[in-house]
PQR file of N, CA, C, O and H, with PARSE charges and radii, in Angstrom:
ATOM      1  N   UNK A   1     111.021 102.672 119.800 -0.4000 1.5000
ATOM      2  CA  UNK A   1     109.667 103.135 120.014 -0.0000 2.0000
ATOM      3  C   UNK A   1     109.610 104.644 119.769  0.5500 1.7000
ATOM      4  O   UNK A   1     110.396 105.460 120.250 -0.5500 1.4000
ATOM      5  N   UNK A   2     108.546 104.918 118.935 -0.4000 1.5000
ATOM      6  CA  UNK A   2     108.387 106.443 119.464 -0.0000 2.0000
ATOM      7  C   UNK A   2     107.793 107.013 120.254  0.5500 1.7000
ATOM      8  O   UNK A   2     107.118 106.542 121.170 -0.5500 1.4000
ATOM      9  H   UNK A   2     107.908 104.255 118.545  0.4000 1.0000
ATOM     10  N   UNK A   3     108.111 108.853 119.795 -0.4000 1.5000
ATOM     11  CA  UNK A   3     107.305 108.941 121.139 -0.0000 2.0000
ATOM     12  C   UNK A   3     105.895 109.540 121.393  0.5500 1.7000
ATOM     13  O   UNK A   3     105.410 109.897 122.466 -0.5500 1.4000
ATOM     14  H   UNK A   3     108.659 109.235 119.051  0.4000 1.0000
ATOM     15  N   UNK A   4     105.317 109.566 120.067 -0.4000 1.5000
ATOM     16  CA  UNK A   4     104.180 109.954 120.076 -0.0000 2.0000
ATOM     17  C   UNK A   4     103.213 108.991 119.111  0.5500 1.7000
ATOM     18  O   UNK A   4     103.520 108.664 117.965 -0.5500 1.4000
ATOM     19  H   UNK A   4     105.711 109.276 119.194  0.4000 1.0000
ATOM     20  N   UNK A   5     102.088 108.634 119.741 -0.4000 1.5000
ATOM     21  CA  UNK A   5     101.256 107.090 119.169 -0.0000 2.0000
ATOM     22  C   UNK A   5     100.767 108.046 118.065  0.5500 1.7000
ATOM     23  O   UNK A   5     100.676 109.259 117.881 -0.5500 1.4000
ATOM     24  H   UNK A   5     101.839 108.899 120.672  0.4000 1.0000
ATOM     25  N   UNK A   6     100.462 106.749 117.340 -0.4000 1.5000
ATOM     26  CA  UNK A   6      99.442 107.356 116.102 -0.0000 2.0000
ATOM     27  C   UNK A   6      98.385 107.755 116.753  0.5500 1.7000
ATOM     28  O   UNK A   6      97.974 108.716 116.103 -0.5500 1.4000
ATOM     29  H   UNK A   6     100.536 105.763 117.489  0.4000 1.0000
ATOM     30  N   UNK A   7      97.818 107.619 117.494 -0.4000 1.5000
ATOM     31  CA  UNK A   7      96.693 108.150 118.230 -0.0000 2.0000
ATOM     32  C   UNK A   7      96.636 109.469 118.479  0.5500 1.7000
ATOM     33  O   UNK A   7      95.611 110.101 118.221 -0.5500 1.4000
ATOM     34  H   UNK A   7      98.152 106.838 118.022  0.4000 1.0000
ATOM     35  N   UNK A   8      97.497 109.926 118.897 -0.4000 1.5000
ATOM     36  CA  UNK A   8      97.773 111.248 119.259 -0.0000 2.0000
ATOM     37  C   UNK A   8      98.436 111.899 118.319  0.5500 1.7000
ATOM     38  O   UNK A   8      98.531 113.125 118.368 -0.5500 1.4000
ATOM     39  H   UNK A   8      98.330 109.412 119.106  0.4000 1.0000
ATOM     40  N   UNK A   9      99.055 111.079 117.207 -0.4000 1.5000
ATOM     41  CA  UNK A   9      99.332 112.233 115.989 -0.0000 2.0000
ATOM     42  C   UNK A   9      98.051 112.563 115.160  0.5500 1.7000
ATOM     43  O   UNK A   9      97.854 113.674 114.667 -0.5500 1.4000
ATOM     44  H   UNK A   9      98.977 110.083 117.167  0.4000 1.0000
ATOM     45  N   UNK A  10      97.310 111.644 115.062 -0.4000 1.5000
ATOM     46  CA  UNK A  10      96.003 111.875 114.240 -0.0000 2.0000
ATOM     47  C   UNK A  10      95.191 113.266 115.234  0.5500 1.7000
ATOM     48  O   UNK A  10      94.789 114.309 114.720 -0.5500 1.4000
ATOM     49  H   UNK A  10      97.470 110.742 115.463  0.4000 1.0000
ATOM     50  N   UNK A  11      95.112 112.958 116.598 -0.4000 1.5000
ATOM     51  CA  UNK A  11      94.281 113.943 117.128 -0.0000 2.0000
ATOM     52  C   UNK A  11      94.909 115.545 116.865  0.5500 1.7000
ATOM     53  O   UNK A  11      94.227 116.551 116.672 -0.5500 1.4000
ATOM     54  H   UNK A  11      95.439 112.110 117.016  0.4000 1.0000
ATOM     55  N   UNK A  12      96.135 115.475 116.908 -0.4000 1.5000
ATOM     56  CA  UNK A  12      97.100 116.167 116.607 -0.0000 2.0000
ATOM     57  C   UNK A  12      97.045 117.323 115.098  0.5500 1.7000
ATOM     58  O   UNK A  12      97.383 118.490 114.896 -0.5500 1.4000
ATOM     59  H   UNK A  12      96.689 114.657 117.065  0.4000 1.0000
ATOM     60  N   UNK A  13      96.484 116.327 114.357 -0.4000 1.5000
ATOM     61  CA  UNK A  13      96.297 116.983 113.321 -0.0000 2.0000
ATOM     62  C   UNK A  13      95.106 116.942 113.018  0.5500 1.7000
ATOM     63  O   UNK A  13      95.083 117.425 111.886 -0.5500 1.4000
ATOM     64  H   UNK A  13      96.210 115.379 114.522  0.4000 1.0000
ATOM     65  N   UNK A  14      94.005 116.652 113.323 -0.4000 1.5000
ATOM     66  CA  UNK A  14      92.834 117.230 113.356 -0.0000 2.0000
ATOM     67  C   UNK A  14      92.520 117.923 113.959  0.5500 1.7000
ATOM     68  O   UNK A  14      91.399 118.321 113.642 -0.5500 1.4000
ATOM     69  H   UNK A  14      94.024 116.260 114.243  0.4000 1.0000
ATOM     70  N   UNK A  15      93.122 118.609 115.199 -0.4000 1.5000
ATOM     71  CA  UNK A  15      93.156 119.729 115.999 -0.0000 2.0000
ATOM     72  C   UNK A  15      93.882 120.793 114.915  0.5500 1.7000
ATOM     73  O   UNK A  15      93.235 121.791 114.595 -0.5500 1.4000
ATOM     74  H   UNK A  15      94.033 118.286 115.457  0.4000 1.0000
ATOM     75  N   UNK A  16      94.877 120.639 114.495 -0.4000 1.5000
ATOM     76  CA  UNK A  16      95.113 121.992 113.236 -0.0000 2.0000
ATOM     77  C   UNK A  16      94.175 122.009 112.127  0.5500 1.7000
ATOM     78  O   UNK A  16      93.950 123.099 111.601 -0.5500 1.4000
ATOM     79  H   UNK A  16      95.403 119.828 114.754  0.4000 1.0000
ATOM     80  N   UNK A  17      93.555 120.900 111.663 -0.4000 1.5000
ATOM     81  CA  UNK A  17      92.802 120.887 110.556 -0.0000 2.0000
ATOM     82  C   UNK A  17      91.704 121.454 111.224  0.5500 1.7000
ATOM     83  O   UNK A  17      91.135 122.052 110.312 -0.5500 1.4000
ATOM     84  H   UNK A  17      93.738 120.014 112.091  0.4000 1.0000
ATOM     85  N   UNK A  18      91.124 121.619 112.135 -0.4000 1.5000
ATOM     86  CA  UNK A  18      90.014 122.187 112.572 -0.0000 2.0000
ATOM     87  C   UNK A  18      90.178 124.012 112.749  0.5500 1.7000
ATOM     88  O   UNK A  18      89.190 124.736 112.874 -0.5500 1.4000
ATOM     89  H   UNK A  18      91.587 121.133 112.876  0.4000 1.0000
ATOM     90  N   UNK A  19      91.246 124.400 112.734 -0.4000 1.5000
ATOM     91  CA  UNK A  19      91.775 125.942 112.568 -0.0000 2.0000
ATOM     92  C   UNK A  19      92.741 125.850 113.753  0.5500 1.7000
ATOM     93  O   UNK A  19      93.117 127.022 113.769 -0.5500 1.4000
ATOM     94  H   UNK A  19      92.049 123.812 112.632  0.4000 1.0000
ATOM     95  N   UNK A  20      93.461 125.200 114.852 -0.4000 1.5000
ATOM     96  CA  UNK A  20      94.296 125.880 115.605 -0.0000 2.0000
ATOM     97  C   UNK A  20      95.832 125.622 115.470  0.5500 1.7000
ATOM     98  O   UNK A  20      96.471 124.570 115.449 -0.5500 1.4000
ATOM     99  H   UNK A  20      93.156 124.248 114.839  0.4000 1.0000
ATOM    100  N   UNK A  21      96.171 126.789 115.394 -0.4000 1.5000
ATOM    101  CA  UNK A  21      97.681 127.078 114.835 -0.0000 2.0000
ATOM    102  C   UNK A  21      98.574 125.523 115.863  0.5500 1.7000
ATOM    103  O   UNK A  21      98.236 125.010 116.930 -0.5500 1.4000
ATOM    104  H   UNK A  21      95.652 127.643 115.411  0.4000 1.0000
ATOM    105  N   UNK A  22      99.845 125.177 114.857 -0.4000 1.5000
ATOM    106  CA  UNK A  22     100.626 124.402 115.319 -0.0000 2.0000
ATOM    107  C   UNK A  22     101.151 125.044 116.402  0.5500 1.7000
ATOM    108  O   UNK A  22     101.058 124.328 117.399 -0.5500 1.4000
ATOM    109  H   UNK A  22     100.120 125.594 113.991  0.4000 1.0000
ATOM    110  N   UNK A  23     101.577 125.919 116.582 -0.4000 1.5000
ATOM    111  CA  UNK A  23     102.242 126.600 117.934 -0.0000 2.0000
ATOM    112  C   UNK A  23     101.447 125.965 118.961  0.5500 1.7000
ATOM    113  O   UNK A  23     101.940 125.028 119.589 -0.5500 1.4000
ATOM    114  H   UNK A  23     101.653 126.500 115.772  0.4000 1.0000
ATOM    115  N   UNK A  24      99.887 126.500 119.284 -0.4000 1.5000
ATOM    116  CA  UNK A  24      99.313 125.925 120.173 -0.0000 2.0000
ATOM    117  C   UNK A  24      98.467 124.166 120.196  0.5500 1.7000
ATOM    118  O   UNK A  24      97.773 123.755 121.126 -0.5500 1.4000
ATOM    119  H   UNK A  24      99.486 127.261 118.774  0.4000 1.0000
ATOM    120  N   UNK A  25      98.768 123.448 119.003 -0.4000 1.5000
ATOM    121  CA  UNK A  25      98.633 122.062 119.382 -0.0000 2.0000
ATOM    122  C   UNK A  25      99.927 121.319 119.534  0.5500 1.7000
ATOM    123  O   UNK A  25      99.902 120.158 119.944 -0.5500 1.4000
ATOM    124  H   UNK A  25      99.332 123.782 118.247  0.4000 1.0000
ATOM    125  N   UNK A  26     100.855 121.805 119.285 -0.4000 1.5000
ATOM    126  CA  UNK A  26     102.648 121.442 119.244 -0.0000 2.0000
ATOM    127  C   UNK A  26     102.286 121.383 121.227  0.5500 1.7000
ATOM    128  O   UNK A  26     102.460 120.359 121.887 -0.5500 1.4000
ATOM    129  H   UNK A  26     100.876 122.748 118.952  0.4000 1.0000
ATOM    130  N   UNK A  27     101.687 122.961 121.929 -0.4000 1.5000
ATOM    131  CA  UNK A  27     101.376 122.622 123.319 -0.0000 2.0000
ATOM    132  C   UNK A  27     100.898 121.598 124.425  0.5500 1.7000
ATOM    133  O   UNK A  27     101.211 121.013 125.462 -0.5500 1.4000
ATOM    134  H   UNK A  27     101.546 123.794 121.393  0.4000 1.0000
ATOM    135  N   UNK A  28      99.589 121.860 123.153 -0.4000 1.5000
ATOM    136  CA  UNK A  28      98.545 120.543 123.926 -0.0000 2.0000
ATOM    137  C   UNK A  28      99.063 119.402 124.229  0.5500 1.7000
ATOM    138  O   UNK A  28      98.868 118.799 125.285 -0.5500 1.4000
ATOM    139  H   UNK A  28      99.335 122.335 122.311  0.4000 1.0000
ATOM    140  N   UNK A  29      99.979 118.930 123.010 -0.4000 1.5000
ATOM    141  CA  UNK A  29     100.370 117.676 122.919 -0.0000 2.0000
ATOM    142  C   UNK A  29     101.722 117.344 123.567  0.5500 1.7000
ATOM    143  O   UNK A  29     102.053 116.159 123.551 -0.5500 1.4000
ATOM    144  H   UNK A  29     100.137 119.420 122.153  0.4000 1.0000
ATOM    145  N   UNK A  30     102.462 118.148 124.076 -0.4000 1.5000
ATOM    146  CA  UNK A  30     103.791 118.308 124.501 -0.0000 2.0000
ATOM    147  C   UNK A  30     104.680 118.339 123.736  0.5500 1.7000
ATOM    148  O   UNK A  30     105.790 118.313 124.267 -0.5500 1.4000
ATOM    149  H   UNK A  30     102.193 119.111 124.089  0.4000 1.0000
ATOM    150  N   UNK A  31     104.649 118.403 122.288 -0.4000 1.5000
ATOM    151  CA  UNK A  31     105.570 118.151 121.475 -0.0000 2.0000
ATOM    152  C   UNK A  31     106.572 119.073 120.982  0.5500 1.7000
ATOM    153  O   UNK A  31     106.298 119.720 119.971 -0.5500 1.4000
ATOM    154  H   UNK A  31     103.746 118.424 121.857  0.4000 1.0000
ATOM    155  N   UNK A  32     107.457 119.196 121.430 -0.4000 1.5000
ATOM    156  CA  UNK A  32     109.003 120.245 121.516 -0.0000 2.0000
ATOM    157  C   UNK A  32     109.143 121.570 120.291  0.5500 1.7000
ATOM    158  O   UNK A  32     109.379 122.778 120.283 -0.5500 1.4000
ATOM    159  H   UNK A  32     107.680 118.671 122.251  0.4000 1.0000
ATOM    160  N   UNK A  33     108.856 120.552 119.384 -0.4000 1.5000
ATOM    161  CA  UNK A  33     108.730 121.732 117.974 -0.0000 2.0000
ATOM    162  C   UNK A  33     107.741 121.725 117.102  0.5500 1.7000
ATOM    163  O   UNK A  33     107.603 120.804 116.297 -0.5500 1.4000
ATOM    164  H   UNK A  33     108.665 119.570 119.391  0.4000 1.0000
ATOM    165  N   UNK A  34     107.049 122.618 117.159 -0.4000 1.5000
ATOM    166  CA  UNK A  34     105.634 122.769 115.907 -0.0000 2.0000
ATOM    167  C   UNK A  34     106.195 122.882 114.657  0.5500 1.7000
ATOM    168  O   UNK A  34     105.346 123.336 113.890 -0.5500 1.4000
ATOM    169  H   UNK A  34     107.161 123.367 117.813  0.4000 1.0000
ATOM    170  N   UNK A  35     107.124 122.696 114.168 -0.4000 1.5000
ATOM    171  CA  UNK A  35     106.990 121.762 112.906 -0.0000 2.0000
ATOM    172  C   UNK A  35     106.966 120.615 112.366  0.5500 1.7000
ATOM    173  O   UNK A  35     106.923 120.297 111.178 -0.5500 1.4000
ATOM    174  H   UNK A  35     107.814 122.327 114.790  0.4000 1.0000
ATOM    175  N   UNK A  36     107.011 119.726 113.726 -0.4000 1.5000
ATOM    176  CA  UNK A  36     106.872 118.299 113.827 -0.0000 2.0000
ATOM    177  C   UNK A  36     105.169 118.265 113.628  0.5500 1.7000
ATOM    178  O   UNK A  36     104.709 117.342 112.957 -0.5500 1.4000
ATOM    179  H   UNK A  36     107.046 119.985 114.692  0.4000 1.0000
ATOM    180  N   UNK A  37     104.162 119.364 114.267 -0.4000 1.5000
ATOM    181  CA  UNK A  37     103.001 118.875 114.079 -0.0000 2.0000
ATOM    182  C   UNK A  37     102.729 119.376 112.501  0.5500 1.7000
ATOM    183  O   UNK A  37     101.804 118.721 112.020 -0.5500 1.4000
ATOM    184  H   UNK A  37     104.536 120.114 114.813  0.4000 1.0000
ATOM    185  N   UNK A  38     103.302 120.393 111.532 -0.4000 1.5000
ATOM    186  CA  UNK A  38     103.339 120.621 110.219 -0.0000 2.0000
ATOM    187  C   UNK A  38     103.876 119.308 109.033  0.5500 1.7000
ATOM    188  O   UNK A  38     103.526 119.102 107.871 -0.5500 1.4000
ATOM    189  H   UNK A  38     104.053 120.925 111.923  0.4000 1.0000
ATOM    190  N   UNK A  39     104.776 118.649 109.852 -0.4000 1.5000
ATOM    191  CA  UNK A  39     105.330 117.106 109.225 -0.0000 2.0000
ATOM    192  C   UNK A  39     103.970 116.541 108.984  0.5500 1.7000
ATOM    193  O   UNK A  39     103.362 116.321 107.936 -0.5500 1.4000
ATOM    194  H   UNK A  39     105.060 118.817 110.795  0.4000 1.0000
ATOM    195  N   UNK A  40     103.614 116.341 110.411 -0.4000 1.5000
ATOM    196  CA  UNK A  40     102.348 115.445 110.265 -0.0000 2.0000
ATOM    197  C   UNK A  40     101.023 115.558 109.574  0.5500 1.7000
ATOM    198  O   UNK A  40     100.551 114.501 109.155 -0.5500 1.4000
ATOM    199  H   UNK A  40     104.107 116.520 111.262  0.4000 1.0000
ATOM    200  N   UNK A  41     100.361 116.634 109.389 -0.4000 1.5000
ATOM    201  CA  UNK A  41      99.785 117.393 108.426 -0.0000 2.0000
ATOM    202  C   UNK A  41     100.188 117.255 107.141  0.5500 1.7000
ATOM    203  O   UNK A  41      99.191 117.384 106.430 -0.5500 1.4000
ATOM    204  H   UNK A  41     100.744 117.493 109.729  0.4000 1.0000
ATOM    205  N   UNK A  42     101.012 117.087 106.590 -0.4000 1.5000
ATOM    206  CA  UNK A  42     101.566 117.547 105.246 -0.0000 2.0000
ATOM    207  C   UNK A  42     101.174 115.575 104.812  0.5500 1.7000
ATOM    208  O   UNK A  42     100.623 114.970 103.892 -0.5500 1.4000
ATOM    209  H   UNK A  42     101.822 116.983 107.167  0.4000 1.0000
ATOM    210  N   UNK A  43     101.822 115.238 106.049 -0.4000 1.5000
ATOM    211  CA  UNK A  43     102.116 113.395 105.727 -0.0000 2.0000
ATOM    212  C   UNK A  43     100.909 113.135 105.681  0.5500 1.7000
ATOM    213  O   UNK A  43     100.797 112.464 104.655 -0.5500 1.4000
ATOM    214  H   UNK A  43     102.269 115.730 106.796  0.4000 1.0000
ATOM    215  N   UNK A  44      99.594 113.269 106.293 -0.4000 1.5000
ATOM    216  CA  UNK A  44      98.542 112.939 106.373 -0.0000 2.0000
ATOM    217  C   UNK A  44      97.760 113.688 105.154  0.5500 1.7000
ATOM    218  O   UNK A  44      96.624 113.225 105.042 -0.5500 1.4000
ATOM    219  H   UNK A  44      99.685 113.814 107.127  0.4000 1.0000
ATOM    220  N   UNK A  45      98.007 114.569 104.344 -0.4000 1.5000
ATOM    221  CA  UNK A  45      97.657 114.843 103.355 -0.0000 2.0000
ATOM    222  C   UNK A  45      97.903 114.421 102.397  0.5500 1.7000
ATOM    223  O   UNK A  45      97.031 114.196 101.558 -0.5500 1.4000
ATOM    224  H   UNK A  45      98.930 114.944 104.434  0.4000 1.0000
ATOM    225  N   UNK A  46      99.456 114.117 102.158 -0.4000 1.5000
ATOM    226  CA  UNK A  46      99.522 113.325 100.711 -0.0000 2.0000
ATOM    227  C   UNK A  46      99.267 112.034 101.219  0.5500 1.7000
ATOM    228  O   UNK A  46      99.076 111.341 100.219 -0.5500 1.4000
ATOM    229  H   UNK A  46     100.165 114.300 102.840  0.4000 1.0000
ATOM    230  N   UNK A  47      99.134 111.166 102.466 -0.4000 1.5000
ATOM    231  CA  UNK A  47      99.281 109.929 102.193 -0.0000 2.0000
ATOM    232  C   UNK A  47      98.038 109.536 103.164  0.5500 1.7000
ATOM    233  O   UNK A  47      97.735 108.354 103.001 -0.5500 1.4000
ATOM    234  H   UNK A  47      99.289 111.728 103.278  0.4000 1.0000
ATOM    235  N   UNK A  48      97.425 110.043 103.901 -0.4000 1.5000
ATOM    236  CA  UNK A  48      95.674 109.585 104.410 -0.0000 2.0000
ATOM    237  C   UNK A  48      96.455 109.031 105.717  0.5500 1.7000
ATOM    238  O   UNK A  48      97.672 109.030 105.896 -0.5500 1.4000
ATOM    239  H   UNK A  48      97.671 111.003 104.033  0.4000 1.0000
ATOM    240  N   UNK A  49      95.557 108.616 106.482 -0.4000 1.5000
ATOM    241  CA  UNK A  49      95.778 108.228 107.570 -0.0000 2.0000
ATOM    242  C   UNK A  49      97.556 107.035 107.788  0.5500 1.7000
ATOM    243  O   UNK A  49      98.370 106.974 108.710 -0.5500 1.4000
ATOM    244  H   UNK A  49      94.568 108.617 106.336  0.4000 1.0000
ATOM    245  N   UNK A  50      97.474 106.346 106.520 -0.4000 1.5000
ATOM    246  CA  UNK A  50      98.696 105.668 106.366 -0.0000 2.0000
ATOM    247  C   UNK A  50      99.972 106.423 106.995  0.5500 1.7000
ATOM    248  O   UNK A  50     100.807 105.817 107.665 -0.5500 1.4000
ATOM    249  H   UNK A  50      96.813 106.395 105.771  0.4000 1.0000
ATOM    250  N   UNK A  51     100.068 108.190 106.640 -0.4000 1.5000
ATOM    251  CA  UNK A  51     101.119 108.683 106.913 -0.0000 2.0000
ATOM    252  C   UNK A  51     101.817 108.923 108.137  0.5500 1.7000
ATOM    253  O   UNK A  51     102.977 109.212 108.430 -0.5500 1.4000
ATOM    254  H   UNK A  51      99.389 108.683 106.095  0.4000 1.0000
ATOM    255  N   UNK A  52     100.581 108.681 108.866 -0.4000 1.5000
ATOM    256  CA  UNK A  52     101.171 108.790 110.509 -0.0000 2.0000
ATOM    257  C   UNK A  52     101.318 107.781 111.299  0.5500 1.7000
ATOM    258  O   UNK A  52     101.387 107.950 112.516 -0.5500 1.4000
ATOM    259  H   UNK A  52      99.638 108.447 108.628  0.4000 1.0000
ATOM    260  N   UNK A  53     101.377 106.757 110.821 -0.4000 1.5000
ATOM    261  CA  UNK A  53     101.807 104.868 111.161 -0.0000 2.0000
ATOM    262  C   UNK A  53     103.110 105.208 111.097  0.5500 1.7000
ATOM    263  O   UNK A  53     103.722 106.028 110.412 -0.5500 1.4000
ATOM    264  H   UNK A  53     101.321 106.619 109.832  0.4000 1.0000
ATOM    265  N   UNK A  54     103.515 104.217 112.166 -0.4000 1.5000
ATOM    266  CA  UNK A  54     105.245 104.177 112.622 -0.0000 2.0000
ATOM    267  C   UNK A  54     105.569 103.145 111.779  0.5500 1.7000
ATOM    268  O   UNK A  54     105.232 102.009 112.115 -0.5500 1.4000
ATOM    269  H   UNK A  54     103.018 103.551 112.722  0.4000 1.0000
ATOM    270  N   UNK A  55     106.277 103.355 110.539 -0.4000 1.5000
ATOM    271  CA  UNK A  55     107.203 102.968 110.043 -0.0000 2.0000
ATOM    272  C   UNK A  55     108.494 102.144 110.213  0.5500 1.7000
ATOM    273  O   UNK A  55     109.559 102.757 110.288 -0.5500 1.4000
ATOM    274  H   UNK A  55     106.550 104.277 110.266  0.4000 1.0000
ATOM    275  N   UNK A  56     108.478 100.819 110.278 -0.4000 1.5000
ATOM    276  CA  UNK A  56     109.609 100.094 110.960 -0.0000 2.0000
ATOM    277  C   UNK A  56     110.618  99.773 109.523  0.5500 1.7000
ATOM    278  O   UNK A  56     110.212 100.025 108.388 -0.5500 1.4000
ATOM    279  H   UNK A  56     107.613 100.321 110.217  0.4000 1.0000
ATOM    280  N   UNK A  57     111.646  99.325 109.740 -0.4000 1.5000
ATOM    281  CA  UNK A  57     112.390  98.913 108.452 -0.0000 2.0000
ATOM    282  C   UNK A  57     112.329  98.176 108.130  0.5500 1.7000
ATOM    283  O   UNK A  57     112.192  97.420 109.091 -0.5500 1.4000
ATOM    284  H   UNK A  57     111.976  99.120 110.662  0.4000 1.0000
ATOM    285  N   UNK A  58     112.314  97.194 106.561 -0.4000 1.5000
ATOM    286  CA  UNK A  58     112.016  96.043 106.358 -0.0000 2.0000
ATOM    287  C   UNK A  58     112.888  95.236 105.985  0.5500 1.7000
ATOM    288  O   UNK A  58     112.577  94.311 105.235 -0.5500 1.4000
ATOM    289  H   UNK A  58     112.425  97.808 105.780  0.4000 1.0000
ATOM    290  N   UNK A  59     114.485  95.450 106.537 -0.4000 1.5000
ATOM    291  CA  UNK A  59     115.433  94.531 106.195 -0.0000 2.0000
ATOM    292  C   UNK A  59     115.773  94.099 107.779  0.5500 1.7000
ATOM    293  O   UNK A  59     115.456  94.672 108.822 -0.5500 1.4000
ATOM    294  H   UNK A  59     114.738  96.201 107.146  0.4000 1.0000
ATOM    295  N   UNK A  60     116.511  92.916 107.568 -0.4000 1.5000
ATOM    296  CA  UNK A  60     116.860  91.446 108.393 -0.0000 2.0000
ATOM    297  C   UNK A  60     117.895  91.430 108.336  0.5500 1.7000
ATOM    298  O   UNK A  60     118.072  91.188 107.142 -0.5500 1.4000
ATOM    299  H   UNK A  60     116.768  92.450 106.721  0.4000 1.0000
ATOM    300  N   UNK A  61     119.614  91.587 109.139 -0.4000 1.5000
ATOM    301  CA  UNK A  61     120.304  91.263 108.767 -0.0000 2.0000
ATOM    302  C   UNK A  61     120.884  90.095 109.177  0.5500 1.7000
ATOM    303  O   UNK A  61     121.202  90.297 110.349 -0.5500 1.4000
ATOM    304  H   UNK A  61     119.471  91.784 110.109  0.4000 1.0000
ATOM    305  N   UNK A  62     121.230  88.871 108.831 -0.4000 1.5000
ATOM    306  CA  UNK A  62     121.955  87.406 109.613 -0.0000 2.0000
ATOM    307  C   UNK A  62     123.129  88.096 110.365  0.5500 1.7000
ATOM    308  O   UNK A  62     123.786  89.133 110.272 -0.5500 1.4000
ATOM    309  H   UNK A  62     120.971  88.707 107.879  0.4000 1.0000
ATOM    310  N   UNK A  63     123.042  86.768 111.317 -0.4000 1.5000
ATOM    311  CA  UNK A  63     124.264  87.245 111.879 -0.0000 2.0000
ATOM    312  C   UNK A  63     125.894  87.144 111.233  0.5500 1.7000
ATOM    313  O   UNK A  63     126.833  87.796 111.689 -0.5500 1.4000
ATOM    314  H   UNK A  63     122.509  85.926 111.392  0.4000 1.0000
ATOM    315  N   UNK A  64     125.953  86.552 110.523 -0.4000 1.5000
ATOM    316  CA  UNK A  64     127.561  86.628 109.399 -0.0000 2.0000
ATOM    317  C   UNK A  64     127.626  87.637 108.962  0.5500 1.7000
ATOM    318  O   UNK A  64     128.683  88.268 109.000 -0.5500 1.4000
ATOM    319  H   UNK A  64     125.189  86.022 110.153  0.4000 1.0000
ATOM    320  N   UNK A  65     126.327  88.202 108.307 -0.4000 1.5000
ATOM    321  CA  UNK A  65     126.727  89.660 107.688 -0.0000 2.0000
ATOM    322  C   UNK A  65     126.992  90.565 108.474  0.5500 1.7000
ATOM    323  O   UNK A  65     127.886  91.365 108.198 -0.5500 1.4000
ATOM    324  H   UNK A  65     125.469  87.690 108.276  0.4000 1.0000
ATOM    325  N   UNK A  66     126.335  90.645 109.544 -0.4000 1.5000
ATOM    326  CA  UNK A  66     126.860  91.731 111.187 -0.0000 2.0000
ATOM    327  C   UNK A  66     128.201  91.359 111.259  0.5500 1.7000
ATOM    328  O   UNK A  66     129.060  92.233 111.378 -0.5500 1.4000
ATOM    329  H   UNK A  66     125.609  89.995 109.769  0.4000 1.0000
ATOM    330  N   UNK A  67     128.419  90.486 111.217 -0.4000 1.5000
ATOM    331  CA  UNK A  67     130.051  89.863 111.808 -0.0000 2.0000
ATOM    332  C   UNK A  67     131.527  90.326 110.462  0.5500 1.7000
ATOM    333  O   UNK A  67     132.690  90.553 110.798 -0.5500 1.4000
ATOM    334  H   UNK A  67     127.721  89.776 111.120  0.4000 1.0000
ATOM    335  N   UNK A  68     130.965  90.351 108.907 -0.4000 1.5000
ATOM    336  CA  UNK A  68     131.189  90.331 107.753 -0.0000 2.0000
ATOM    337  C   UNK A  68     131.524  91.901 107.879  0.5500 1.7000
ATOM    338  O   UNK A  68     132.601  92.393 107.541 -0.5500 1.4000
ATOM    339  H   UNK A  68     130.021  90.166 108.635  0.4000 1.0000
ATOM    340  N   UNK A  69     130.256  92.725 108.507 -0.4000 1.5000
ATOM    341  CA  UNK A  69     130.385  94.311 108.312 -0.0000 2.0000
ATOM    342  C   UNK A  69     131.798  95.459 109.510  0.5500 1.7000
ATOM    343  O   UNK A  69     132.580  96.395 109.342 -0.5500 1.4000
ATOM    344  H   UNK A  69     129.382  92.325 108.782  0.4000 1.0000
ATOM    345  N   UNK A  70     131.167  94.194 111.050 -0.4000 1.5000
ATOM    346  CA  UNK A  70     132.145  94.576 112.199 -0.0000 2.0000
ATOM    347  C   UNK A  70     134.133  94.544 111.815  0.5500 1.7000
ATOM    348  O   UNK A  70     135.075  95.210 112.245 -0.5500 1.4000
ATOM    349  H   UNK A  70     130.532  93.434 111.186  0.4000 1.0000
ATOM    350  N   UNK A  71     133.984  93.116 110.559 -0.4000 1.5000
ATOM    351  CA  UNK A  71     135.197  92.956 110.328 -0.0000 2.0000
ATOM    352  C   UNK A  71     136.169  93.821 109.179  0.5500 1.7000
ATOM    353  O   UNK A  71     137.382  93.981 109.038 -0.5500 1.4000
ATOM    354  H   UNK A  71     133.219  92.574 110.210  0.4000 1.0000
ATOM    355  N   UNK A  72     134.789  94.337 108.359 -0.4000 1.5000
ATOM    356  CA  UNK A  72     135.595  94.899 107.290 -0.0000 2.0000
ATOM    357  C   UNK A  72     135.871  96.483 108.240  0.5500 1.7000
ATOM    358  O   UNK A  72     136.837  97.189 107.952 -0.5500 1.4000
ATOM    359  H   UNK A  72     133.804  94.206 108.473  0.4000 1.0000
ATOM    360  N   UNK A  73     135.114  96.791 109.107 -0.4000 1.5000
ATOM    361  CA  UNK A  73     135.513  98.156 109.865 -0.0000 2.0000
ATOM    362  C   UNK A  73     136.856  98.557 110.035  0.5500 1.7000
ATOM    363  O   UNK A  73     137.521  99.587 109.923 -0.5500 1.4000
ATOM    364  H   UNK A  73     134.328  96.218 109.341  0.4000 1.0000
ATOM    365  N   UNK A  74     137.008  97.431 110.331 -0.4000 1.5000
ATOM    366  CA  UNK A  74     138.247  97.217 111.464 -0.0000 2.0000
ATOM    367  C   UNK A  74     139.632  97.532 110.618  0.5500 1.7000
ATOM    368  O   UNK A  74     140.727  97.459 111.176 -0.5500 1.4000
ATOM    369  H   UNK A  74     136.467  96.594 110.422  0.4000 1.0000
TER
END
């Protein structure tokens, strides 16, 4: 899970798109480093609202191949 909803990344960056510096919406929002709210901005520019959707991975692995990968470790 993460830790900030799309909800609050969108508000997030319409609070900078409206003029206030990342320093002080990185605040509002609690978020540790204002260049995480510059990520989001940049993502929401080239890619529209799509960019700030949590992204899951789209591979499956069976369980033989887990078992296939644990063994060649070893």
């Amino acid at each position: 899970m993460t830790k900030f909803s799309f909800e609050d990344k969108l508000r997030a960056v319409n609070m900078y798109l409206r003029g206030y510096g990342s320093n002080t919406v990185a605040k509002v929002y609690k978020v540790k480093n204002h260049s995480n709210i510059l990520m989001w901005v940049k993502r929401y520019q080239k890619y529209g609202i799509d960019g700030l959707k949590v992204r899951y991975p789209k591979y499956d692995y069976d369980g033989n191949f887990k078992l296939n990968v644990l063994n060649w470790r070893k």
